[in-house]
PQR file with spaces between the fields and no chain letter, atoms N, CA, C, O and H, PARSE charges and radii, in Angstrom:
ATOM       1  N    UNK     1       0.848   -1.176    0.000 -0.4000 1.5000
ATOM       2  CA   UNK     1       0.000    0.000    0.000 -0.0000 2.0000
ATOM       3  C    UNK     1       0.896    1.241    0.000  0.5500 1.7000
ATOM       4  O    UNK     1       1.805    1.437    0.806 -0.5500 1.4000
ATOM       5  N    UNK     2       0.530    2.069   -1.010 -0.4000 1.5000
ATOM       6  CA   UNK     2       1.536    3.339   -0.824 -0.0000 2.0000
ATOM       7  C    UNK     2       0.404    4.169   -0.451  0.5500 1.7000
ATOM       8  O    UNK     2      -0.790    4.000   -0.700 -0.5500 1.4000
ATOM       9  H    UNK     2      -0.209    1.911   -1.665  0.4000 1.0000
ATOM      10  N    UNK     3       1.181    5.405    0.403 -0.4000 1.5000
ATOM      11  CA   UNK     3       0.779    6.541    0.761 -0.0000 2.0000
ATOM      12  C    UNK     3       0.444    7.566   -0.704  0.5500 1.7000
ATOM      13  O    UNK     3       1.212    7.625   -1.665 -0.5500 1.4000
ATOM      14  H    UNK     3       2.151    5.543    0.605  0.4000 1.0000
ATOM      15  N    UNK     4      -1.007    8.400   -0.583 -0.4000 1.5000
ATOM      16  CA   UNK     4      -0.743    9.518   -1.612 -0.0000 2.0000
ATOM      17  C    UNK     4       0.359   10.425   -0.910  0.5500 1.7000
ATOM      18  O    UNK     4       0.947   10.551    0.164 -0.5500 1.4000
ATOM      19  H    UNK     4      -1.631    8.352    0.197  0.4000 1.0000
ATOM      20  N    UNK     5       0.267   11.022   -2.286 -0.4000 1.5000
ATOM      21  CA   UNK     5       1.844   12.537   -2.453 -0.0000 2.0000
ATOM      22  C    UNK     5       1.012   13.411   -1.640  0.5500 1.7000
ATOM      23  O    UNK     5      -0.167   13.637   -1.915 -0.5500 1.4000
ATOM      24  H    UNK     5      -0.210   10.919   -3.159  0.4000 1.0000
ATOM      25  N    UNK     6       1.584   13.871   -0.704 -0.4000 1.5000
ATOM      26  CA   UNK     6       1.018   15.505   -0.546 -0.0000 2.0000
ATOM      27  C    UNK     6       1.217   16.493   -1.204  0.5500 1.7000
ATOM      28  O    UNK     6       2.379   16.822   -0.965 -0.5500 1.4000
ATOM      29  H    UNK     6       2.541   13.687   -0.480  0.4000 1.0000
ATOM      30  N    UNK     7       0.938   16.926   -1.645 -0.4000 1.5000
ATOM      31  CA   UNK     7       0.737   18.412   -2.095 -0.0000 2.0000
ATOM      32  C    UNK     7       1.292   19.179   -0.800  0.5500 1.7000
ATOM      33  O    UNK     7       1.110   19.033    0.409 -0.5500 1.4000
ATOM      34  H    UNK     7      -0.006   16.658   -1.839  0.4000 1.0000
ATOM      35  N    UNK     8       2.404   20.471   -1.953 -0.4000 1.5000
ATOM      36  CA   UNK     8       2.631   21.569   -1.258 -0.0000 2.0000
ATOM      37  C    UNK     8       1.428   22.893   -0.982  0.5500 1.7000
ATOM      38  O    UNK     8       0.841   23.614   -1.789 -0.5500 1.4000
ATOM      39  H    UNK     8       2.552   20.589   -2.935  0.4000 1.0000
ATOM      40  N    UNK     9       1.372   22.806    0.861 -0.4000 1.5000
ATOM      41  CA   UNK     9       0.131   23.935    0.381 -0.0000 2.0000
ATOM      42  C    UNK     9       0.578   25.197    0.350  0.5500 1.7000
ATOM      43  O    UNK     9      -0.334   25.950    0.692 -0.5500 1.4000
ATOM      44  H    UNK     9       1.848   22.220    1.516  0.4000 1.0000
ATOM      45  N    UNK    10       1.490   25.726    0.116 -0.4000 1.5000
ATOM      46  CA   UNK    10       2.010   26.853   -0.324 -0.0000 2.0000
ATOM      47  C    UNK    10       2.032   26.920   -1.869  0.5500 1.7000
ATOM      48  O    UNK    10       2.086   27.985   -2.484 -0.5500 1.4000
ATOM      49  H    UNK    10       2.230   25.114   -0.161  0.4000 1.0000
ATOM      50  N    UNK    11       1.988   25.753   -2.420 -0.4000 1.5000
ATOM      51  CA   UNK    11       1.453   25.929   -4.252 -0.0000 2.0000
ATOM      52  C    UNK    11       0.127   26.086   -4.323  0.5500 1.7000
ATOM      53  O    UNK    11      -0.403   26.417   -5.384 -0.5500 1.4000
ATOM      54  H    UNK    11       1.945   24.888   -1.920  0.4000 1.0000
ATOM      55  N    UNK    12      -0.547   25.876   -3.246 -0.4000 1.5000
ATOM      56  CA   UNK    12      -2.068   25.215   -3.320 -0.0000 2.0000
ATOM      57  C    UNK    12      -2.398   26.578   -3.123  0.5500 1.7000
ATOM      58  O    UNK    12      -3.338   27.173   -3.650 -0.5500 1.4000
ATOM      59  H    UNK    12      -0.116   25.608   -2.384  0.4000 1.0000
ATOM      60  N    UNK    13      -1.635   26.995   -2.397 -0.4000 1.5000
ATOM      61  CA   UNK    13      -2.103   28.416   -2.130 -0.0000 2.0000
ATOM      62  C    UNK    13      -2.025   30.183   -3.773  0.5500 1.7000
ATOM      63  O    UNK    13      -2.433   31.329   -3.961 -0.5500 1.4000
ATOM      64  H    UNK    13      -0.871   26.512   -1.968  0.4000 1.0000
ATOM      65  N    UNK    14      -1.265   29.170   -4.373 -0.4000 1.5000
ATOM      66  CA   UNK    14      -0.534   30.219   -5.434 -0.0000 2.0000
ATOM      67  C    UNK    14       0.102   31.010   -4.660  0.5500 1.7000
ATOM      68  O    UNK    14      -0.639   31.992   -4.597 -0.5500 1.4000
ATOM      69  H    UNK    14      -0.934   28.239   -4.220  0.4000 1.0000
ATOM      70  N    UNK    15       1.300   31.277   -3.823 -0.4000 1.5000
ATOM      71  CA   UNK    15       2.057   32.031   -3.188 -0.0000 2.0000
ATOM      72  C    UNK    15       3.654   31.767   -3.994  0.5500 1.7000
ATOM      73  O    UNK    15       4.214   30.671   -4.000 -0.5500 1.4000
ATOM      74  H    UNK    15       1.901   30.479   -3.874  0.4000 1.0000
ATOM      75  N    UNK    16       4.054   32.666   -4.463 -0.4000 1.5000
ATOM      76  CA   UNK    16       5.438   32.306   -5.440 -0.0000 2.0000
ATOM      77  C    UNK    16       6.288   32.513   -4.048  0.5500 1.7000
ATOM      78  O    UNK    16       6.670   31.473   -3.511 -0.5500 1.4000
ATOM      79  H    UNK    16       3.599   33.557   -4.458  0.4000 1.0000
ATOM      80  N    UNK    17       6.609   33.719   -3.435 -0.4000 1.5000
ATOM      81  CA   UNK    17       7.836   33.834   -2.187 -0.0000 2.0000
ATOM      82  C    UNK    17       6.839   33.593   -1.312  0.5500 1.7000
ATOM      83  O    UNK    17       5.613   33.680   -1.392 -0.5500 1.4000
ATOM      84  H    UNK    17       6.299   34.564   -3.871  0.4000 1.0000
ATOM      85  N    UNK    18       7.981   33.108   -0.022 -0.4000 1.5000
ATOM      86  CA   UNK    18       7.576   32.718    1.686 -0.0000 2.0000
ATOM      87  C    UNK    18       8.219   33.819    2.151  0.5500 1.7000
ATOM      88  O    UNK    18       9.441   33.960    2.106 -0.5500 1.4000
ATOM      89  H    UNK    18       8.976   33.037    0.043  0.4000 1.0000
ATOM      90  N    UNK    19       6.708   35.367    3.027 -0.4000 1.5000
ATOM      91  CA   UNK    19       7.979   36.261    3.261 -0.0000 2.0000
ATOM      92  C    UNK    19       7.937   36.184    4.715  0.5500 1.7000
ATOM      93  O    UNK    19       7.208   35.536    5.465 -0.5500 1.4000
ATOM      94  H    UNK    19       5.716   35.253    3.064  0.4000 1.0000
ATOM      95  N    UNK    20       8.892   37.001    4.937 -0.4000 1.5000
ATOM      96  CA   UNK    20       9.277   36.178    6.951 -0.0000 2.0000
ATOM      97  C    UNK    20       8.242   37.595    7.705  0.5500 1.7000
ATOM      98  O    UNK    20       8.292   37.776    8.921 -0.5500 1.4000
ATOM      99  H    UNK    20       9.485   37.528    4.327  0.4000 1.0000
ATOM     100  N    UNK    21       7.361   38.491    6.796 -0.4000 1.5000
ATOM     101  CA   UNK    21       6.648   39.131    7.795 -0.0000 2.0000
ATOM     102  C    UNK    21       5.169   38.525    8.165  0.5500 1.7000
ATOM     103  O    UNK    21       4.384   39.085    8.929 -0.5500 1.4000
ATOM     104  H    UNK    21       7.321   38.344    5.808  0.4000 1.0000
ATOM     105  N    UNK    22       4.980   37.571    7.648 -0.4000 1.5000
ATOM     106  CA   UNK    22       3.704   36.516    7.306 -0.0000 2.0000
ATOM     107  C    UNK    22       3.982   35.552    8.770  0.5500 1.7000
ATOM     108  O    UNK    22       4.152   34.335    8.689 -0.5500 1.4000
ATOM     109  H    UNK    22       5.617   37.115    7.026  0.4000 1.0000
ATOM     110  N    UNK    23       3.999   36.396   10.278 -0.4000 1.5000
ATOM     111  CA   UNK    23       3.916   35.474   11.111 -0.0000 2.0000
ATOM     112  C    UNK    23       2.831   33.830   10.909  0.5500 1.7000
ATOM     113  O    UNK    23       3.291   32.692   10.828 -0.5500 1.4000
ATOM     114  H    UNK    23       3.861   37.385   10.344  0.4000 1.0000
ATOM     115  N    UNK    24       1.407   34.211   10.876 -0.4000 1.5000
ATOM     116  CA   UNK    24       0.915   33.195   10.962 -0.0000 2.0000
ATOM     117  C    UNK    24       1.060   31.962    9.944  0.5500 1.7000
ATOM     118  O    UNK    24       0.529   30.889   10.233 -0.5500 1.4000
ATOM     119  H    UNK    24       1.033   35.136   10.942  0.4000 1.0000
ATOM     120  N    UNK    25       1.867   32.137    8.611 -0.4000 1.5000
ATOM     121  CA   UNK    25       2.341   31.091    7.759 -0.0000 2.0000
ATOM     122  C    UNK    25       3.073   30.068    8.588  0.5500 1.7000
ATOM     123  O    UNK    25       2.896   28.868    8.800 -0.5500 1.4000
ATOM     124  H    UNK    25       2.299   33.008    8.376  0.4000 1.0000
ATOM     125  N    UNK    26       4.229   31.234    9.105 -0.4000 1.5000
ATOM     126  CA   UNK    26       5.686   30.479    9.519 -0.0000 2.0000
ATOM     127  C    UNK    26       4.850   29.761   10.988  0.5500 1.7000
ATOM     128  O    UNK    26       4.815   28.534   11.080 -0.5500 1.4000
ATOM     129  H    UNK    26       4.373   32.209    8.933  0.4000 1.0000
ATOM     130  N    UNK    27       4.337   30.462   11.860 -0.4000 1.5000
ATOM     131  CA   UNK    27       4.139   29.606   12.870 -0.0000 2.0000
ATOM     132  C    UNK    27       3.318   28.159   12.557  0.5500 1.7000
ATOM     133  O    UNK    27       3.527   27.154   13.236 -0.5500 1.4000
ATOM     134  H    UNK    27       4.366   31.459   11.785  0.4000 1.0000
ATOM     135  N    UNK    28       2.675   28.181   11.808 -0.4000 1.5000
ATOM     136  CA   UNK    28       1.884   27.236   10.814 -0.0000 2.0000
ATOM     137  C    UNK    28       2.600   25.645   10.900  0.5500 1.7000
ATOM     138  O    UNK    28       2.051   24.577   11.169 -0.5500 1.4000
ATOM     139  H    UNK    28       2.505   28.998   11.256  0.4000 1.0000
ATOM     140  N    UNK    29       4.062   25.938   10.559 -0.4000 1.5000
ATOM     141  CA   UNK    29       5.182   25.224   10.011 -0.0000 2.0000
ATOM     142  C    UNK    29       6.340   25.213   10.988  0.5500 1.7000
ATOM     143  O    UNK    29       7.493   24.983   10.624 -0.5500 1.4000
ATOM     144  H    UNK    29       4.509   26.806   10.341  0.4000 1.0000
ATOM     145  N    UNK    30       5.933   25.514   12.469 -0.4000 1.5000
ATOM     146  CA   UNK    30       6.993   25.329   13.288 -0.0000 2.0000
ATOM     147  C    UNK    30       6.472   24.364   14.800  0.5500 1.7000
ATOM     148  O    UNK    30       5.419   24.894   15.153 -0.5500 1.4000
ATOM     149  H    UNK    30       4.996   25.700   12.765  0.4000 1.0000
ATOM     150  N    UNK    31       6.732   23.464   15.550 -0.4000 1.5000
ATOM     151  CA   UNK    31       6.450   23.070   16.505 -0.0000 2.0000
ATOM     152  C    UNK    31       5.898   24.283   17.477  0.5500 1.7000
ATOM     153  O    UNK    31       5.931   25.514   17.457 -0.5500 1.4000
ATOM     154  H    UNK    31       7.588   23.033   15.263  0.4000 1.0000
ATOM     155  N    UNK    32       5.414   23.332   18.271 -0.4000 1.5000
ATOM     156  CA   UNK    32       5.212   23.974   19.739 -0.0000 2.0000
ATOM     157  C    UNK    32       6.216   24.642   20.522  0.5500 1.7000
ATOM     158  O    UNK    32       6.190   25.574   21.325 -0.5500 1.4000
ATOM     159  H    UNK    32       5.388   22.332   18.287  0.4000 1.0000
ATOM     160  N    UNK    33       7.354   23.685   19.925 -0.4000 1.5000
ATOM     161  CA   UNK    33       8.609   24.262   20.667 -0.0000 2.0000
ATOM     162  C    UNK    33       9.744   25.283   20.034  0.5500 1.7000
ATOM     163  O    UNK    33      10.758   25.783   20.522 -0.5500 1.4000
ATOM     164  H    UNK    33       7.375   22.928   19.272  0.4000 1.0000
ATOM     165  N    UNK    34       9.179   25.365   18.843 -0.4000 1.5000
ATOM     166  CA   UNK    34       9.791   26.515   18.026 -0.0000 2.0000
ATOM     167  C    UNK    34      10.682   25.832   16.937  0.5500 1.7000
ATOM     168  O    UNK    34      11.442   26.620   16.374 -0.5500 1.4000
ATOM     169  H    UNK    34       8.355   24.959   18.447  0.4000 1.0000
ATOM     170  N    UNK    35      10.758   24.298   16.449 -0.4000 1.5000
ATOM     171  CA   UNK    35      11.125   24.281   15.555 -0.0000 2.0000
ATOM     172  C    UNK    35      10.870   23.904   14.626  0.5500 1.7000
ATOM     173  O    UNK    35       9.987   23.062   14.790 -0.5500 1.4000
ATOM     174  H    UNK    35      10.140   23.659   16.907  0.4000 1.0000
ATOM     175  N    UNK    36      11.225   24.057   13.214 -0.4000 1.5000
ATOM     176  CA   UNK    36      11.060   24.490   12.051 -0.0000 2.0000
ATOM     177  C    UNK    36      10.444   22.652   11.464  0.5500 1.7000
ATOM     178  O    UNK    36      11.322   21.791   11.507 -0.5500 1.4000
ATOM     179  H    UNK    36      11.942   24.740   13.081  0.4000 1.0000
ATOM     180  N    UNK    37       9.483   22.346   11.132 -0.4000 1.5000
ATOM     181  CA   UNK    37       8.863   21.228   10.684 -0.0000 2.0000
ATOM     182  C    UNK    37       9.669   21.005    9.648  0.5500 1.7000
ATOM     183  O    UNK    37      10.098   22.001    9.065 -0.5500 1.4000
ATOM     184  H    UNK    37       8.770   23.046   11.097  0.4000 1.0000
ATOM     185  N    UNK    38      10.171   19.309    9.045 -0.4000 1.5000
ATOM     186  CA   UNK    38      10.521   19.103    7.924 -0.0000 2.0000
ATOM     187  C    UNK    38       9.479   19.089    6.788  0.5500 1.7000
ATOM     188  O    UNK    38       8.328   19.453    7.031 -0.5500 1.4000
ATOM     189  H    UNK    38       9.823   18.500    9.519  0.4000 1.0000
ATOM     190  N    UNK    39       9.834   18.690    5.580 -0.4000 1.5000
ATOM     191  CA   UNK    39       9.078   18.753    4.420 -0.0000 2.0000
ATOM     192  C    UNK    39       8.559   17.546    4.554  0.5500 1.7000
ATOM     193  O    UNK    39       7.501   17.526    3.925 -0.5500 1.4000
ATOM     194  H    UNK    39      10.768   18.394    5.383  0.4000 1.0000
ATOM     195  N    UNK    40       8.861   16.112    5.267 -0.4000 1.5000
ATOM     196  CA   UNK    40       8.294   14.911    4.711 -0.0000 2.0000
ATOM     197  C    UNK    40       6.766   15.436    5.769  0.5500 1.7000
ATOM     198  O    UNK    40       5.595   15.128    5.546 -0.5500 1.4000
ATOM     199  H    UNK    40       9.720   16.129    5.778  0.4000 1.0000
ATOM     200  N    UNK    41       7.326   16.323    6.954 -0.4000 1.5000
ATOM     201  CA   UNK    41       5.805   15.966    7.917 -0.0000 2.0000
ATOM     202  C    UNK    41       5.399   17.340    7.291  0.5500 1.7000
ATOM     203  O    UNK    41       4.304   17.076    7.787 -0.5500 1.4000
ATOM     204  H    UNK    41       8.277   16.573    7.135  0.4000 1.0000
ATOM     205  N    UNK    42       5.228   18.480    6.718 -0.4000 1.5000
ATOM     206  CA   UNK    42       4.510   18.910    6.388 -0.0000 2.0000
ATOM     207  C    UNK    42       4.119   19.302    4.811  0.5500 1.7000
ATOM     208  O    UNK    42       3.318   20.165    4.453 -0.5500 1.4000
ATOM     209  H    UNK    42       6.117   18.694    6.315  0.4000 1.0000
ATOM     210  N    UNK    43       4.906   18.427    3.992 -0.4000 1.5000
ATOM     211  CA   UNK    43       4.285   18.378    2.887 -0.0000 2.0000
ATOM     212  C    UNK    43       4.770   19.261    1.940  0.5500 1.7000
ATOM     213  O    UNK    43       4.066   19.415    0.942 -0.5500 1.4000
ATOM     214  H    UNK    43       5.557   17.726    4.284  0.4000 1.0000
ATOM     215  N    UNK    44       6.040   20.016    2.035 -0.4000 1.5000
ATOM     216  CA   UNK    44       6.402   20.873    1.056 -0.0000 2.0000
ATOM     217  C    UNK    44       7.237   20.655    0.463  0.5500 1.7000
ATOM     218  O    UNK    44       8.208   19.936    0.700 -0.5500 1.4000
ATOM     219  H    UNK    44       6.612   19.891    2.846  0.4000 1.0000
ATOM     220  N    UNK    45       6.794   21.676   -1.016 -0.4000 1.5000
ATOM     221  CA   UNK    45       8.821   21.088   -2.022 -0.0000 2.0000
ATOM     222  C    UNK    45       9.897   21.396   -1.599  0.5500 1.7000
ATOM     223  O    UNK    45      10.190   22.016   -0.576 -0.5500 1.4000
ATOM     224  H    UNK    45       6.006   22.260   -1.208  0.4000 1.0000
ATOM     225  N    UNK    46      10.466   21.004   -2.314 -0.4000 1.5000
ATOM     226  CA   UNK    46      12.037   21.866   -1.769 -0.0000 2.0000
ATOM     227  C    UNK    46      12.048   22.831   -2.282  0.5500 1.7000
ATOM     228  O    UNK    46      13.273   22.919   -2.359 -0.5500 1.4000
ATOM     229  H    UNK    46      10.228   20.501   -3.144  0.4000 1.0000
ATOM     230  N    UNK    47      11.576   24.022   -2.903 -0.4000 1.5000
ATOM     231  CA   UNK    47      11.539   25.527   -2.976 -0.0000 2.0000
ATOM     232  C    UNK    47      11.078   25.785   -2.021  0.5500 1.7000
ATOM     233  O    UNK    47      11.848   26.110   -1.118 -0.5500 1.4000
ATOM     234  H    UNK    47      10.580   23.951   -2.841  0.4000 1.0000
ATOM     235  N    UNK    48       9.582   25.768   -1.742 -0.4000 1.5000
ATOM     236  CA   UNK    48       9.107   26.377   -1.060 -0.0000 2.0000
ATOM     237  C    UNK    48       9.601   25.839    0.603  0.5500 1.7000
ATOM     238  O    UNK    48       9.247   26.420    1.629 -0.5500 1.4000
ATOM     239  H    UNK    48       8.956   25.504   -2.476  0.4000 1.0000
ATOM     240  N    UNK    49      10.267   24.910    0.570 -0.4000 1.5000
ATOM     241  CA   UNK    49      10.893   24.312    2.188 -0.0000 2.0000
ATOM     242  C    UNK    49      11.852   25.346    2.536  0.5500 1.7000
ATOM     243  O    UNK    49      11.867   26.013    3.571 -0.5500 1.4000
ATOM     244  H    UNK    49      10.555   24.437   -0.263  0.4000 1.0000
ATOM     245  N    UNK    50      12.895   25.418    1.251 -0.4000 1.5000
ATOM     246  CA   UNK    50      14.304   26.088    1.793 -0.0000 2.0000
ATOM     247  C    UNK    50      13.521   28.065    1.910  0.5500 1.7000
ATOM     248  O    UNK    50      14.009   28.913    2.657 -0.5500 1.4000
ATOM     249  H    UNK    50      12.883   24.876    0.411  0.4000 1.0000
ATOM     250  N    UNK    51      12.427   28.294    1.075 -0.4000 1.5000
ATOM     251  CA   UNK    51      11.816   29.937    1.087 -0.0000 2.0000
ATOM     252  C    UNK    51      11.605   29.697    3.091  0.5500 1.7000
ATOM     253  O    UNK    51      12.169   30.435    3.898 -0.5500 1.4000
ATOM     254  H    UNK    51      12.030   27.605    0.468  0.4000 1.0000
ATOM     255  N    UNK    52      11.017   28.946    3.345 -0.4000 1.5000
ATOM     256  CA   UNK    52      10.414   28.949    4.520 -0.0000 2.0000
ATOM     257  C    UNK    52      11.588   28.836    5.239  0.5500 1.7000
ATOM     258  O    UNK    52      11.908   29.956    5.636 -0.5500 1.4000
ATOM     259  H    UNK    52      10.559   28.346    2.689  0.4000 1.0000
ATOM     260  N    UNK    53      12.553   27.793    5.663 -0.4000 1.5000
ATOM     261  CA   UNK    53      13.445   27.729    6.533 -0.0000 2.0000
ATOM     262  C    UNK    53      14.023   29.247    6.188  0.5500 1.7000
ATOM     263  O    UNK    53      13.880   29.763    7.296 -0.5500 1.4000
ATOM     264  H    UNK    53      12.293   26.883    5.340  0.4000 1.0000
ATOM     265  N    UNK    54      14.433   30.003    5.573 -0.4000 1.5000
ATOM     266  CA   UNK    54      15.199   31.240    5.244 -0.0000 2.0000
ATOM     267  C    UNK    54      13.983   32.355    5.835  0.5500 1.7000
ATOM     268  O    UNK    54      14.453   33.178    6.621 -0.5500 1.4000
ATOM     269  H    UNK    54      14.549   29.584    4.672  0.4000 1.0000
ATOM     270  N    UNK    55      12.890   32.455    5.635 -0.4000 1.5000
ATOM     271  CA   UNK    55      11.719   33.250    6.115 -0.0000 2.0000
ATOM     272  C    UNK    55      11.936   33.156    7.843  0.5500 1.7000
ATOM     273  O    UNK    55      11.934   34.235    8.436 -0.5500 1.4000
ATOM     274  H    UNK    55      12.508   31.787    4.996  0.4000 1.0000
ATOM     275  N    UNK    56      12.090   32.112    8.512 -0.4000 1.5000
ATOM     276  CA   UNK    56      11.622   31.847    9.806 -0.0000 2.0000
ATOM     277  C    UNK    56      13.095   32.027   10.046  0.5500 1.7000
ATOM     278  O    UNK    56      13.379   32.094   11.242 -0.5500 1.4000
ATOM     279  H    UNK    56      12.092   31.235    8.030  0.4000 1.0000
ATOM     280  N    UNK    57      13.857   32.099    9.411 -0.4000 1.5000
ATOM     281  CA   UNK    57      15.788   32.838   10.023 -0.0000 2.0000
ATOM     282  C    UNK    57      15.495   33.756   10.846  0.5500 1.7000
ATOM     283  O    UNK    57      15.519   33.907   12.068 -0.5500 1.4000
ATOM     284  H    UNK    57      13.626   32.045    8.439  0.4000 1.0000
ATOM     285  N    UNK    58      15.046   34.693    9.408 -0.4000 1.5000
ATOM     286  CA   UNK    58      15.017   35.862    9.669 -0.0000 2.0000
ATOM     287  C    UNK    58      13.963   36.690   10.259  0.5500 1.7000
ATOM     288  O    UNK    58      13.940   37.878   10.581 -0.5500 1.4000
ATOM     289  H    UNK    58      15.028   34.571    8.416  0.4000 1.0000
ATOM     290  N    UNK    59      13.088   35.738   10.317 -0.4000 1.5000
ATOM     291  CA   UNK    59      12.211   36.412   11.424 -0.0000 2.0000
ATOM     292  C    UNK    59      12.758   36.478   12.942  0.5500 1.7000
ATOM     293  O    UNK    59      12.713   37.280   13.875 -0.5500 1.4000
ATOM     294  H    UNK    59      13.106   34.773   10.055  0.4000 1.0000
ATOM     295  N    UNK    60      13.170   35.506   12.744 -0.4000 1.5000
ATOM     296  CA   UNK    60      13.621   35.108   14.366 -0.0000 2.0000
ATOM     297  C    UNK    60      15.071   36.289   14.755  0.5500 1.7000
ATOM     298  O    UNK    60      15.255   36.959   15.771 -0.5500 1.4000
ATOM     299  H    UNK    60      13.206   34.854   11.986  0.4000 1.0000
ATOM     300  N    UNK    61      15.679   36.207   13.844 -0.4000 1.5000
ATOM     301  CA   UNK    61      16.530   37.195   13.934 -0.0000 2.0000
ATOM     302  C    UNK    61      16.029   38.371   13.628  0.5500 1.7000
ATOM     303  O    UNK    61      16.660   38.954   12.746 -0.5500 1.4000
ATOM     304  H    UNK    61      15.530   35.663   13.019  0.4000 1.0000
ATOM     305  N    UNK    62      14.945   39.025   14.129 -0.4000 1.5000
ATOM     306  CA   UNK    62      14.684   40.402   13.888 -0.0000 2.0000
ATOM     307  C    UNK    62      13.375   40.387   15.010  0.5500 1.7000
ATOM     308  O    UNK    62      12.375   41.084   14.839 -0.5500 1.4000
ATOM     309  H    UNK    62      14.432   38.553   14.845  0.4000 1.0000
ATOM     310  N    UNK    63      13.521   39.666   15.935 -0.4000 1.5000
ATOM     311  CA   UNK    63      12.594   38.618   16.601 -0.0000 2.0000
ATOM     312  C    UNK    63      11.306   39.072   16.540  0.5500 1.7000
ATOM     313  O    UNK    63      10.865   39.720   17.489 -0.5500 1.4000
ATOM     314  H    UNK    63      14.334   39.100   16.074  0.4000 1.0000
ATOM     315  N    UNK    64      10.452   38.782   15.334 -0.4000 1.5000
ATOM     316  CA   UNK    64       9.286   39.103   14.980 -0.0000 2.0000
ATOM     317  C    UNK    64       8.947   37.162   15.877  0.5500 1.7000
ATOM     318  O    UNK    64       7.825   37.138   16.384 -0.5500 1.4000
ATOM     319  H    UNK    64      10.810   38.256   14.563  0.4000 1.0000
ATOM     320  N    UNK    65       9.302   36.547   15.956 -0.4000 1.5000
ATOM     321  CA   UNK    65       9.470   35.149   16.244 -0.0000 2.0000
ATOM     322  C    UNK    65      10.521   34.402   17.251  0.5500 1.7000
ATOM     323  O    UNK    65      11.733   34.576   17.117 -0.5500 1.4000
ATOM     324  H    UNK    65      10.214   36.567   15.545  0.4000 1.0000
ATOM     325  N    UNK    66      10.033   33.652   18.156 -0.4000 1.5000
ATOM     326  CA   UNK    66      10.991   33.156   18.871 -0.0000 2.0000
ATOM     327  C    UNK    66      11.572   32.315   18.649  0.5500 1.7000
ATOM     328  O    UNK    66      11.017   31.361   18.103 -0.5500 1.4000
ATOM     329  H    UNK    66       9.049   33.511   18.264  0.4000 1.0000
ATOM     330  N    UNK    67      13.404   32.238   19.061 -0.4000 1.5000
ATOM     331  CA   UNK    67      13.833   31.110   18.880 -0.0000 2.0000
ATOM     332  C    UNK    67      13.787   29.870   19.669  0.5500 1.7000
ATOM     333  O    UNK    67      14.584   28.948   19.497 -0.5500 1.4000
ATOM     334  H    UNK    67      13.855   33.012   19.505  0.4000 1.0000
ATOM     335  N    UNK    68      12.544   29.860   20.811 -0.4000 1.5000
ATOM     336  CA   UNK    68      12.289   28.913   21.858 -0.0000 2.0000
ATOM     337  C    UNK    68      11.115   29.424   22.353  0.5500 1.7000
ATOM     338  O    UNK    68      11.017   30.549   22.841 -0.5500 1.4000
ATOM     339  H    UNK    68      11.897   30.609   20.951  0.4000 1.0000
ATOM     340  N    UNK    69      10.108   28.530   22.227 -0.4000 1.5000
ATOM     341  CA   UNK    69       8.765   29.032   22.697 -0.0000 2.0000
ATOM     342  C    UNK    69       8.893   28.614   23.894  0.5500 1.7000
ATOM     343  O    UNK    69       9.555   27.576   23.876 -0.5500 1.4000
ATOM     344  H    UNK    69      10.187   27.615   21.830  0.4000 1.0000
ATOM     345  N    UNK    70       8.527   28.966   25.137 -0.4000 1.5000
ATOM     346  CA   UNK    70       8.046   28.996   26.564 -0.0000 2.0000
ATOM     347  C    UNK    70       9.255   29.204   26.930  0.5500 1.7000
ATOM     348  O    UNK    70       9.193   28.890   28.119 -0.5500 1.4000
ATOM     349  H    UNK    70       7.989   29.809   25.152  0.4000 1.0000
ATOM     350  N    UNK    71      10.705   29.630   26.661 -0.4000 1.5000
ATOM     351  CA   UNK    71      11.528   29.872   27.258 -0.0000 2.0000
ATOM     352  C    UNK    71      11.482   30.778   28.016  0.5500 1.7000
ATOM     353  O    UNK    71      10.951   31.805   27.594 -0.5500 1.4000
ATOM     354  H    UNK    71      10.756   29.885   25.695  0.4000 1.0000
ATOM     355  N    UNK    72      12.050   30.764   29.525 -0.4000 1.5000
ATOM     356  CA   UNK    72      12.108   31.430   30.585 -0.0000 2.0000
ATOM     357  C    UNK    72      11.220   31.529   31.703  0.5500 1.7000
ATOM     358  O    UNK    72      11.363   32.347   32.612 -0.5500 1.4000
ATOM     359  H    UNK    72      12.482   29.930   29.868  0.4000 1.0000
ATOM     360  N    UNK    73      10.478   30.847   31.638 -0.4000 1.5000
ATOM     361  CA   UNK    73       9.312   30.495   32.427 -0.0000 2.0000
ATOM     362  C    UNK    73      10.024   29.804   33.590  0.5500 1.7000
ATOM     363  O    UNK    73       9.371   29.336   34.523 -0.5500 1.4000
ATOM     364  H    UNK    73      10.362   30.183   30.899  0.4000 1.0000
């Protein structure tokens, strides 16, 4: 039995760039714990994987986004 393909839903979406001011995309595509989901568990190509890992950099580095959710508690 094979699994169907997922579909990227960032094609599904018609979105050509992943931009890093689009908090609710990136959080979309990151754990609970702040990190960055692979492509097999959420379904994206490798364009739109490496747009996203580079989007959620630089968010985090401009900390529109954390690099550790519940840290400091």
């Amino acid at each position: 039995m094979r699994r169907r393909a997922k579909t990227c839903p960032v094609c599904e979406l018609g979105v050509r760039v992943v931009d890093y001011k689009d908090e609710r995309t990136m959080s979309r595509f990151t754990t609970e714990r702040g990190k960055i989901l692979p492509a097999r568990l959420s379904g994206m190509c490798a364009r739109h994987q490496r747009q996203l890992s580079t989007a959620i950099k630089r968010a985090r580095h401009l900390a529109l986004l954390p690099f550790i959710k519940g840290h400091g508690r």
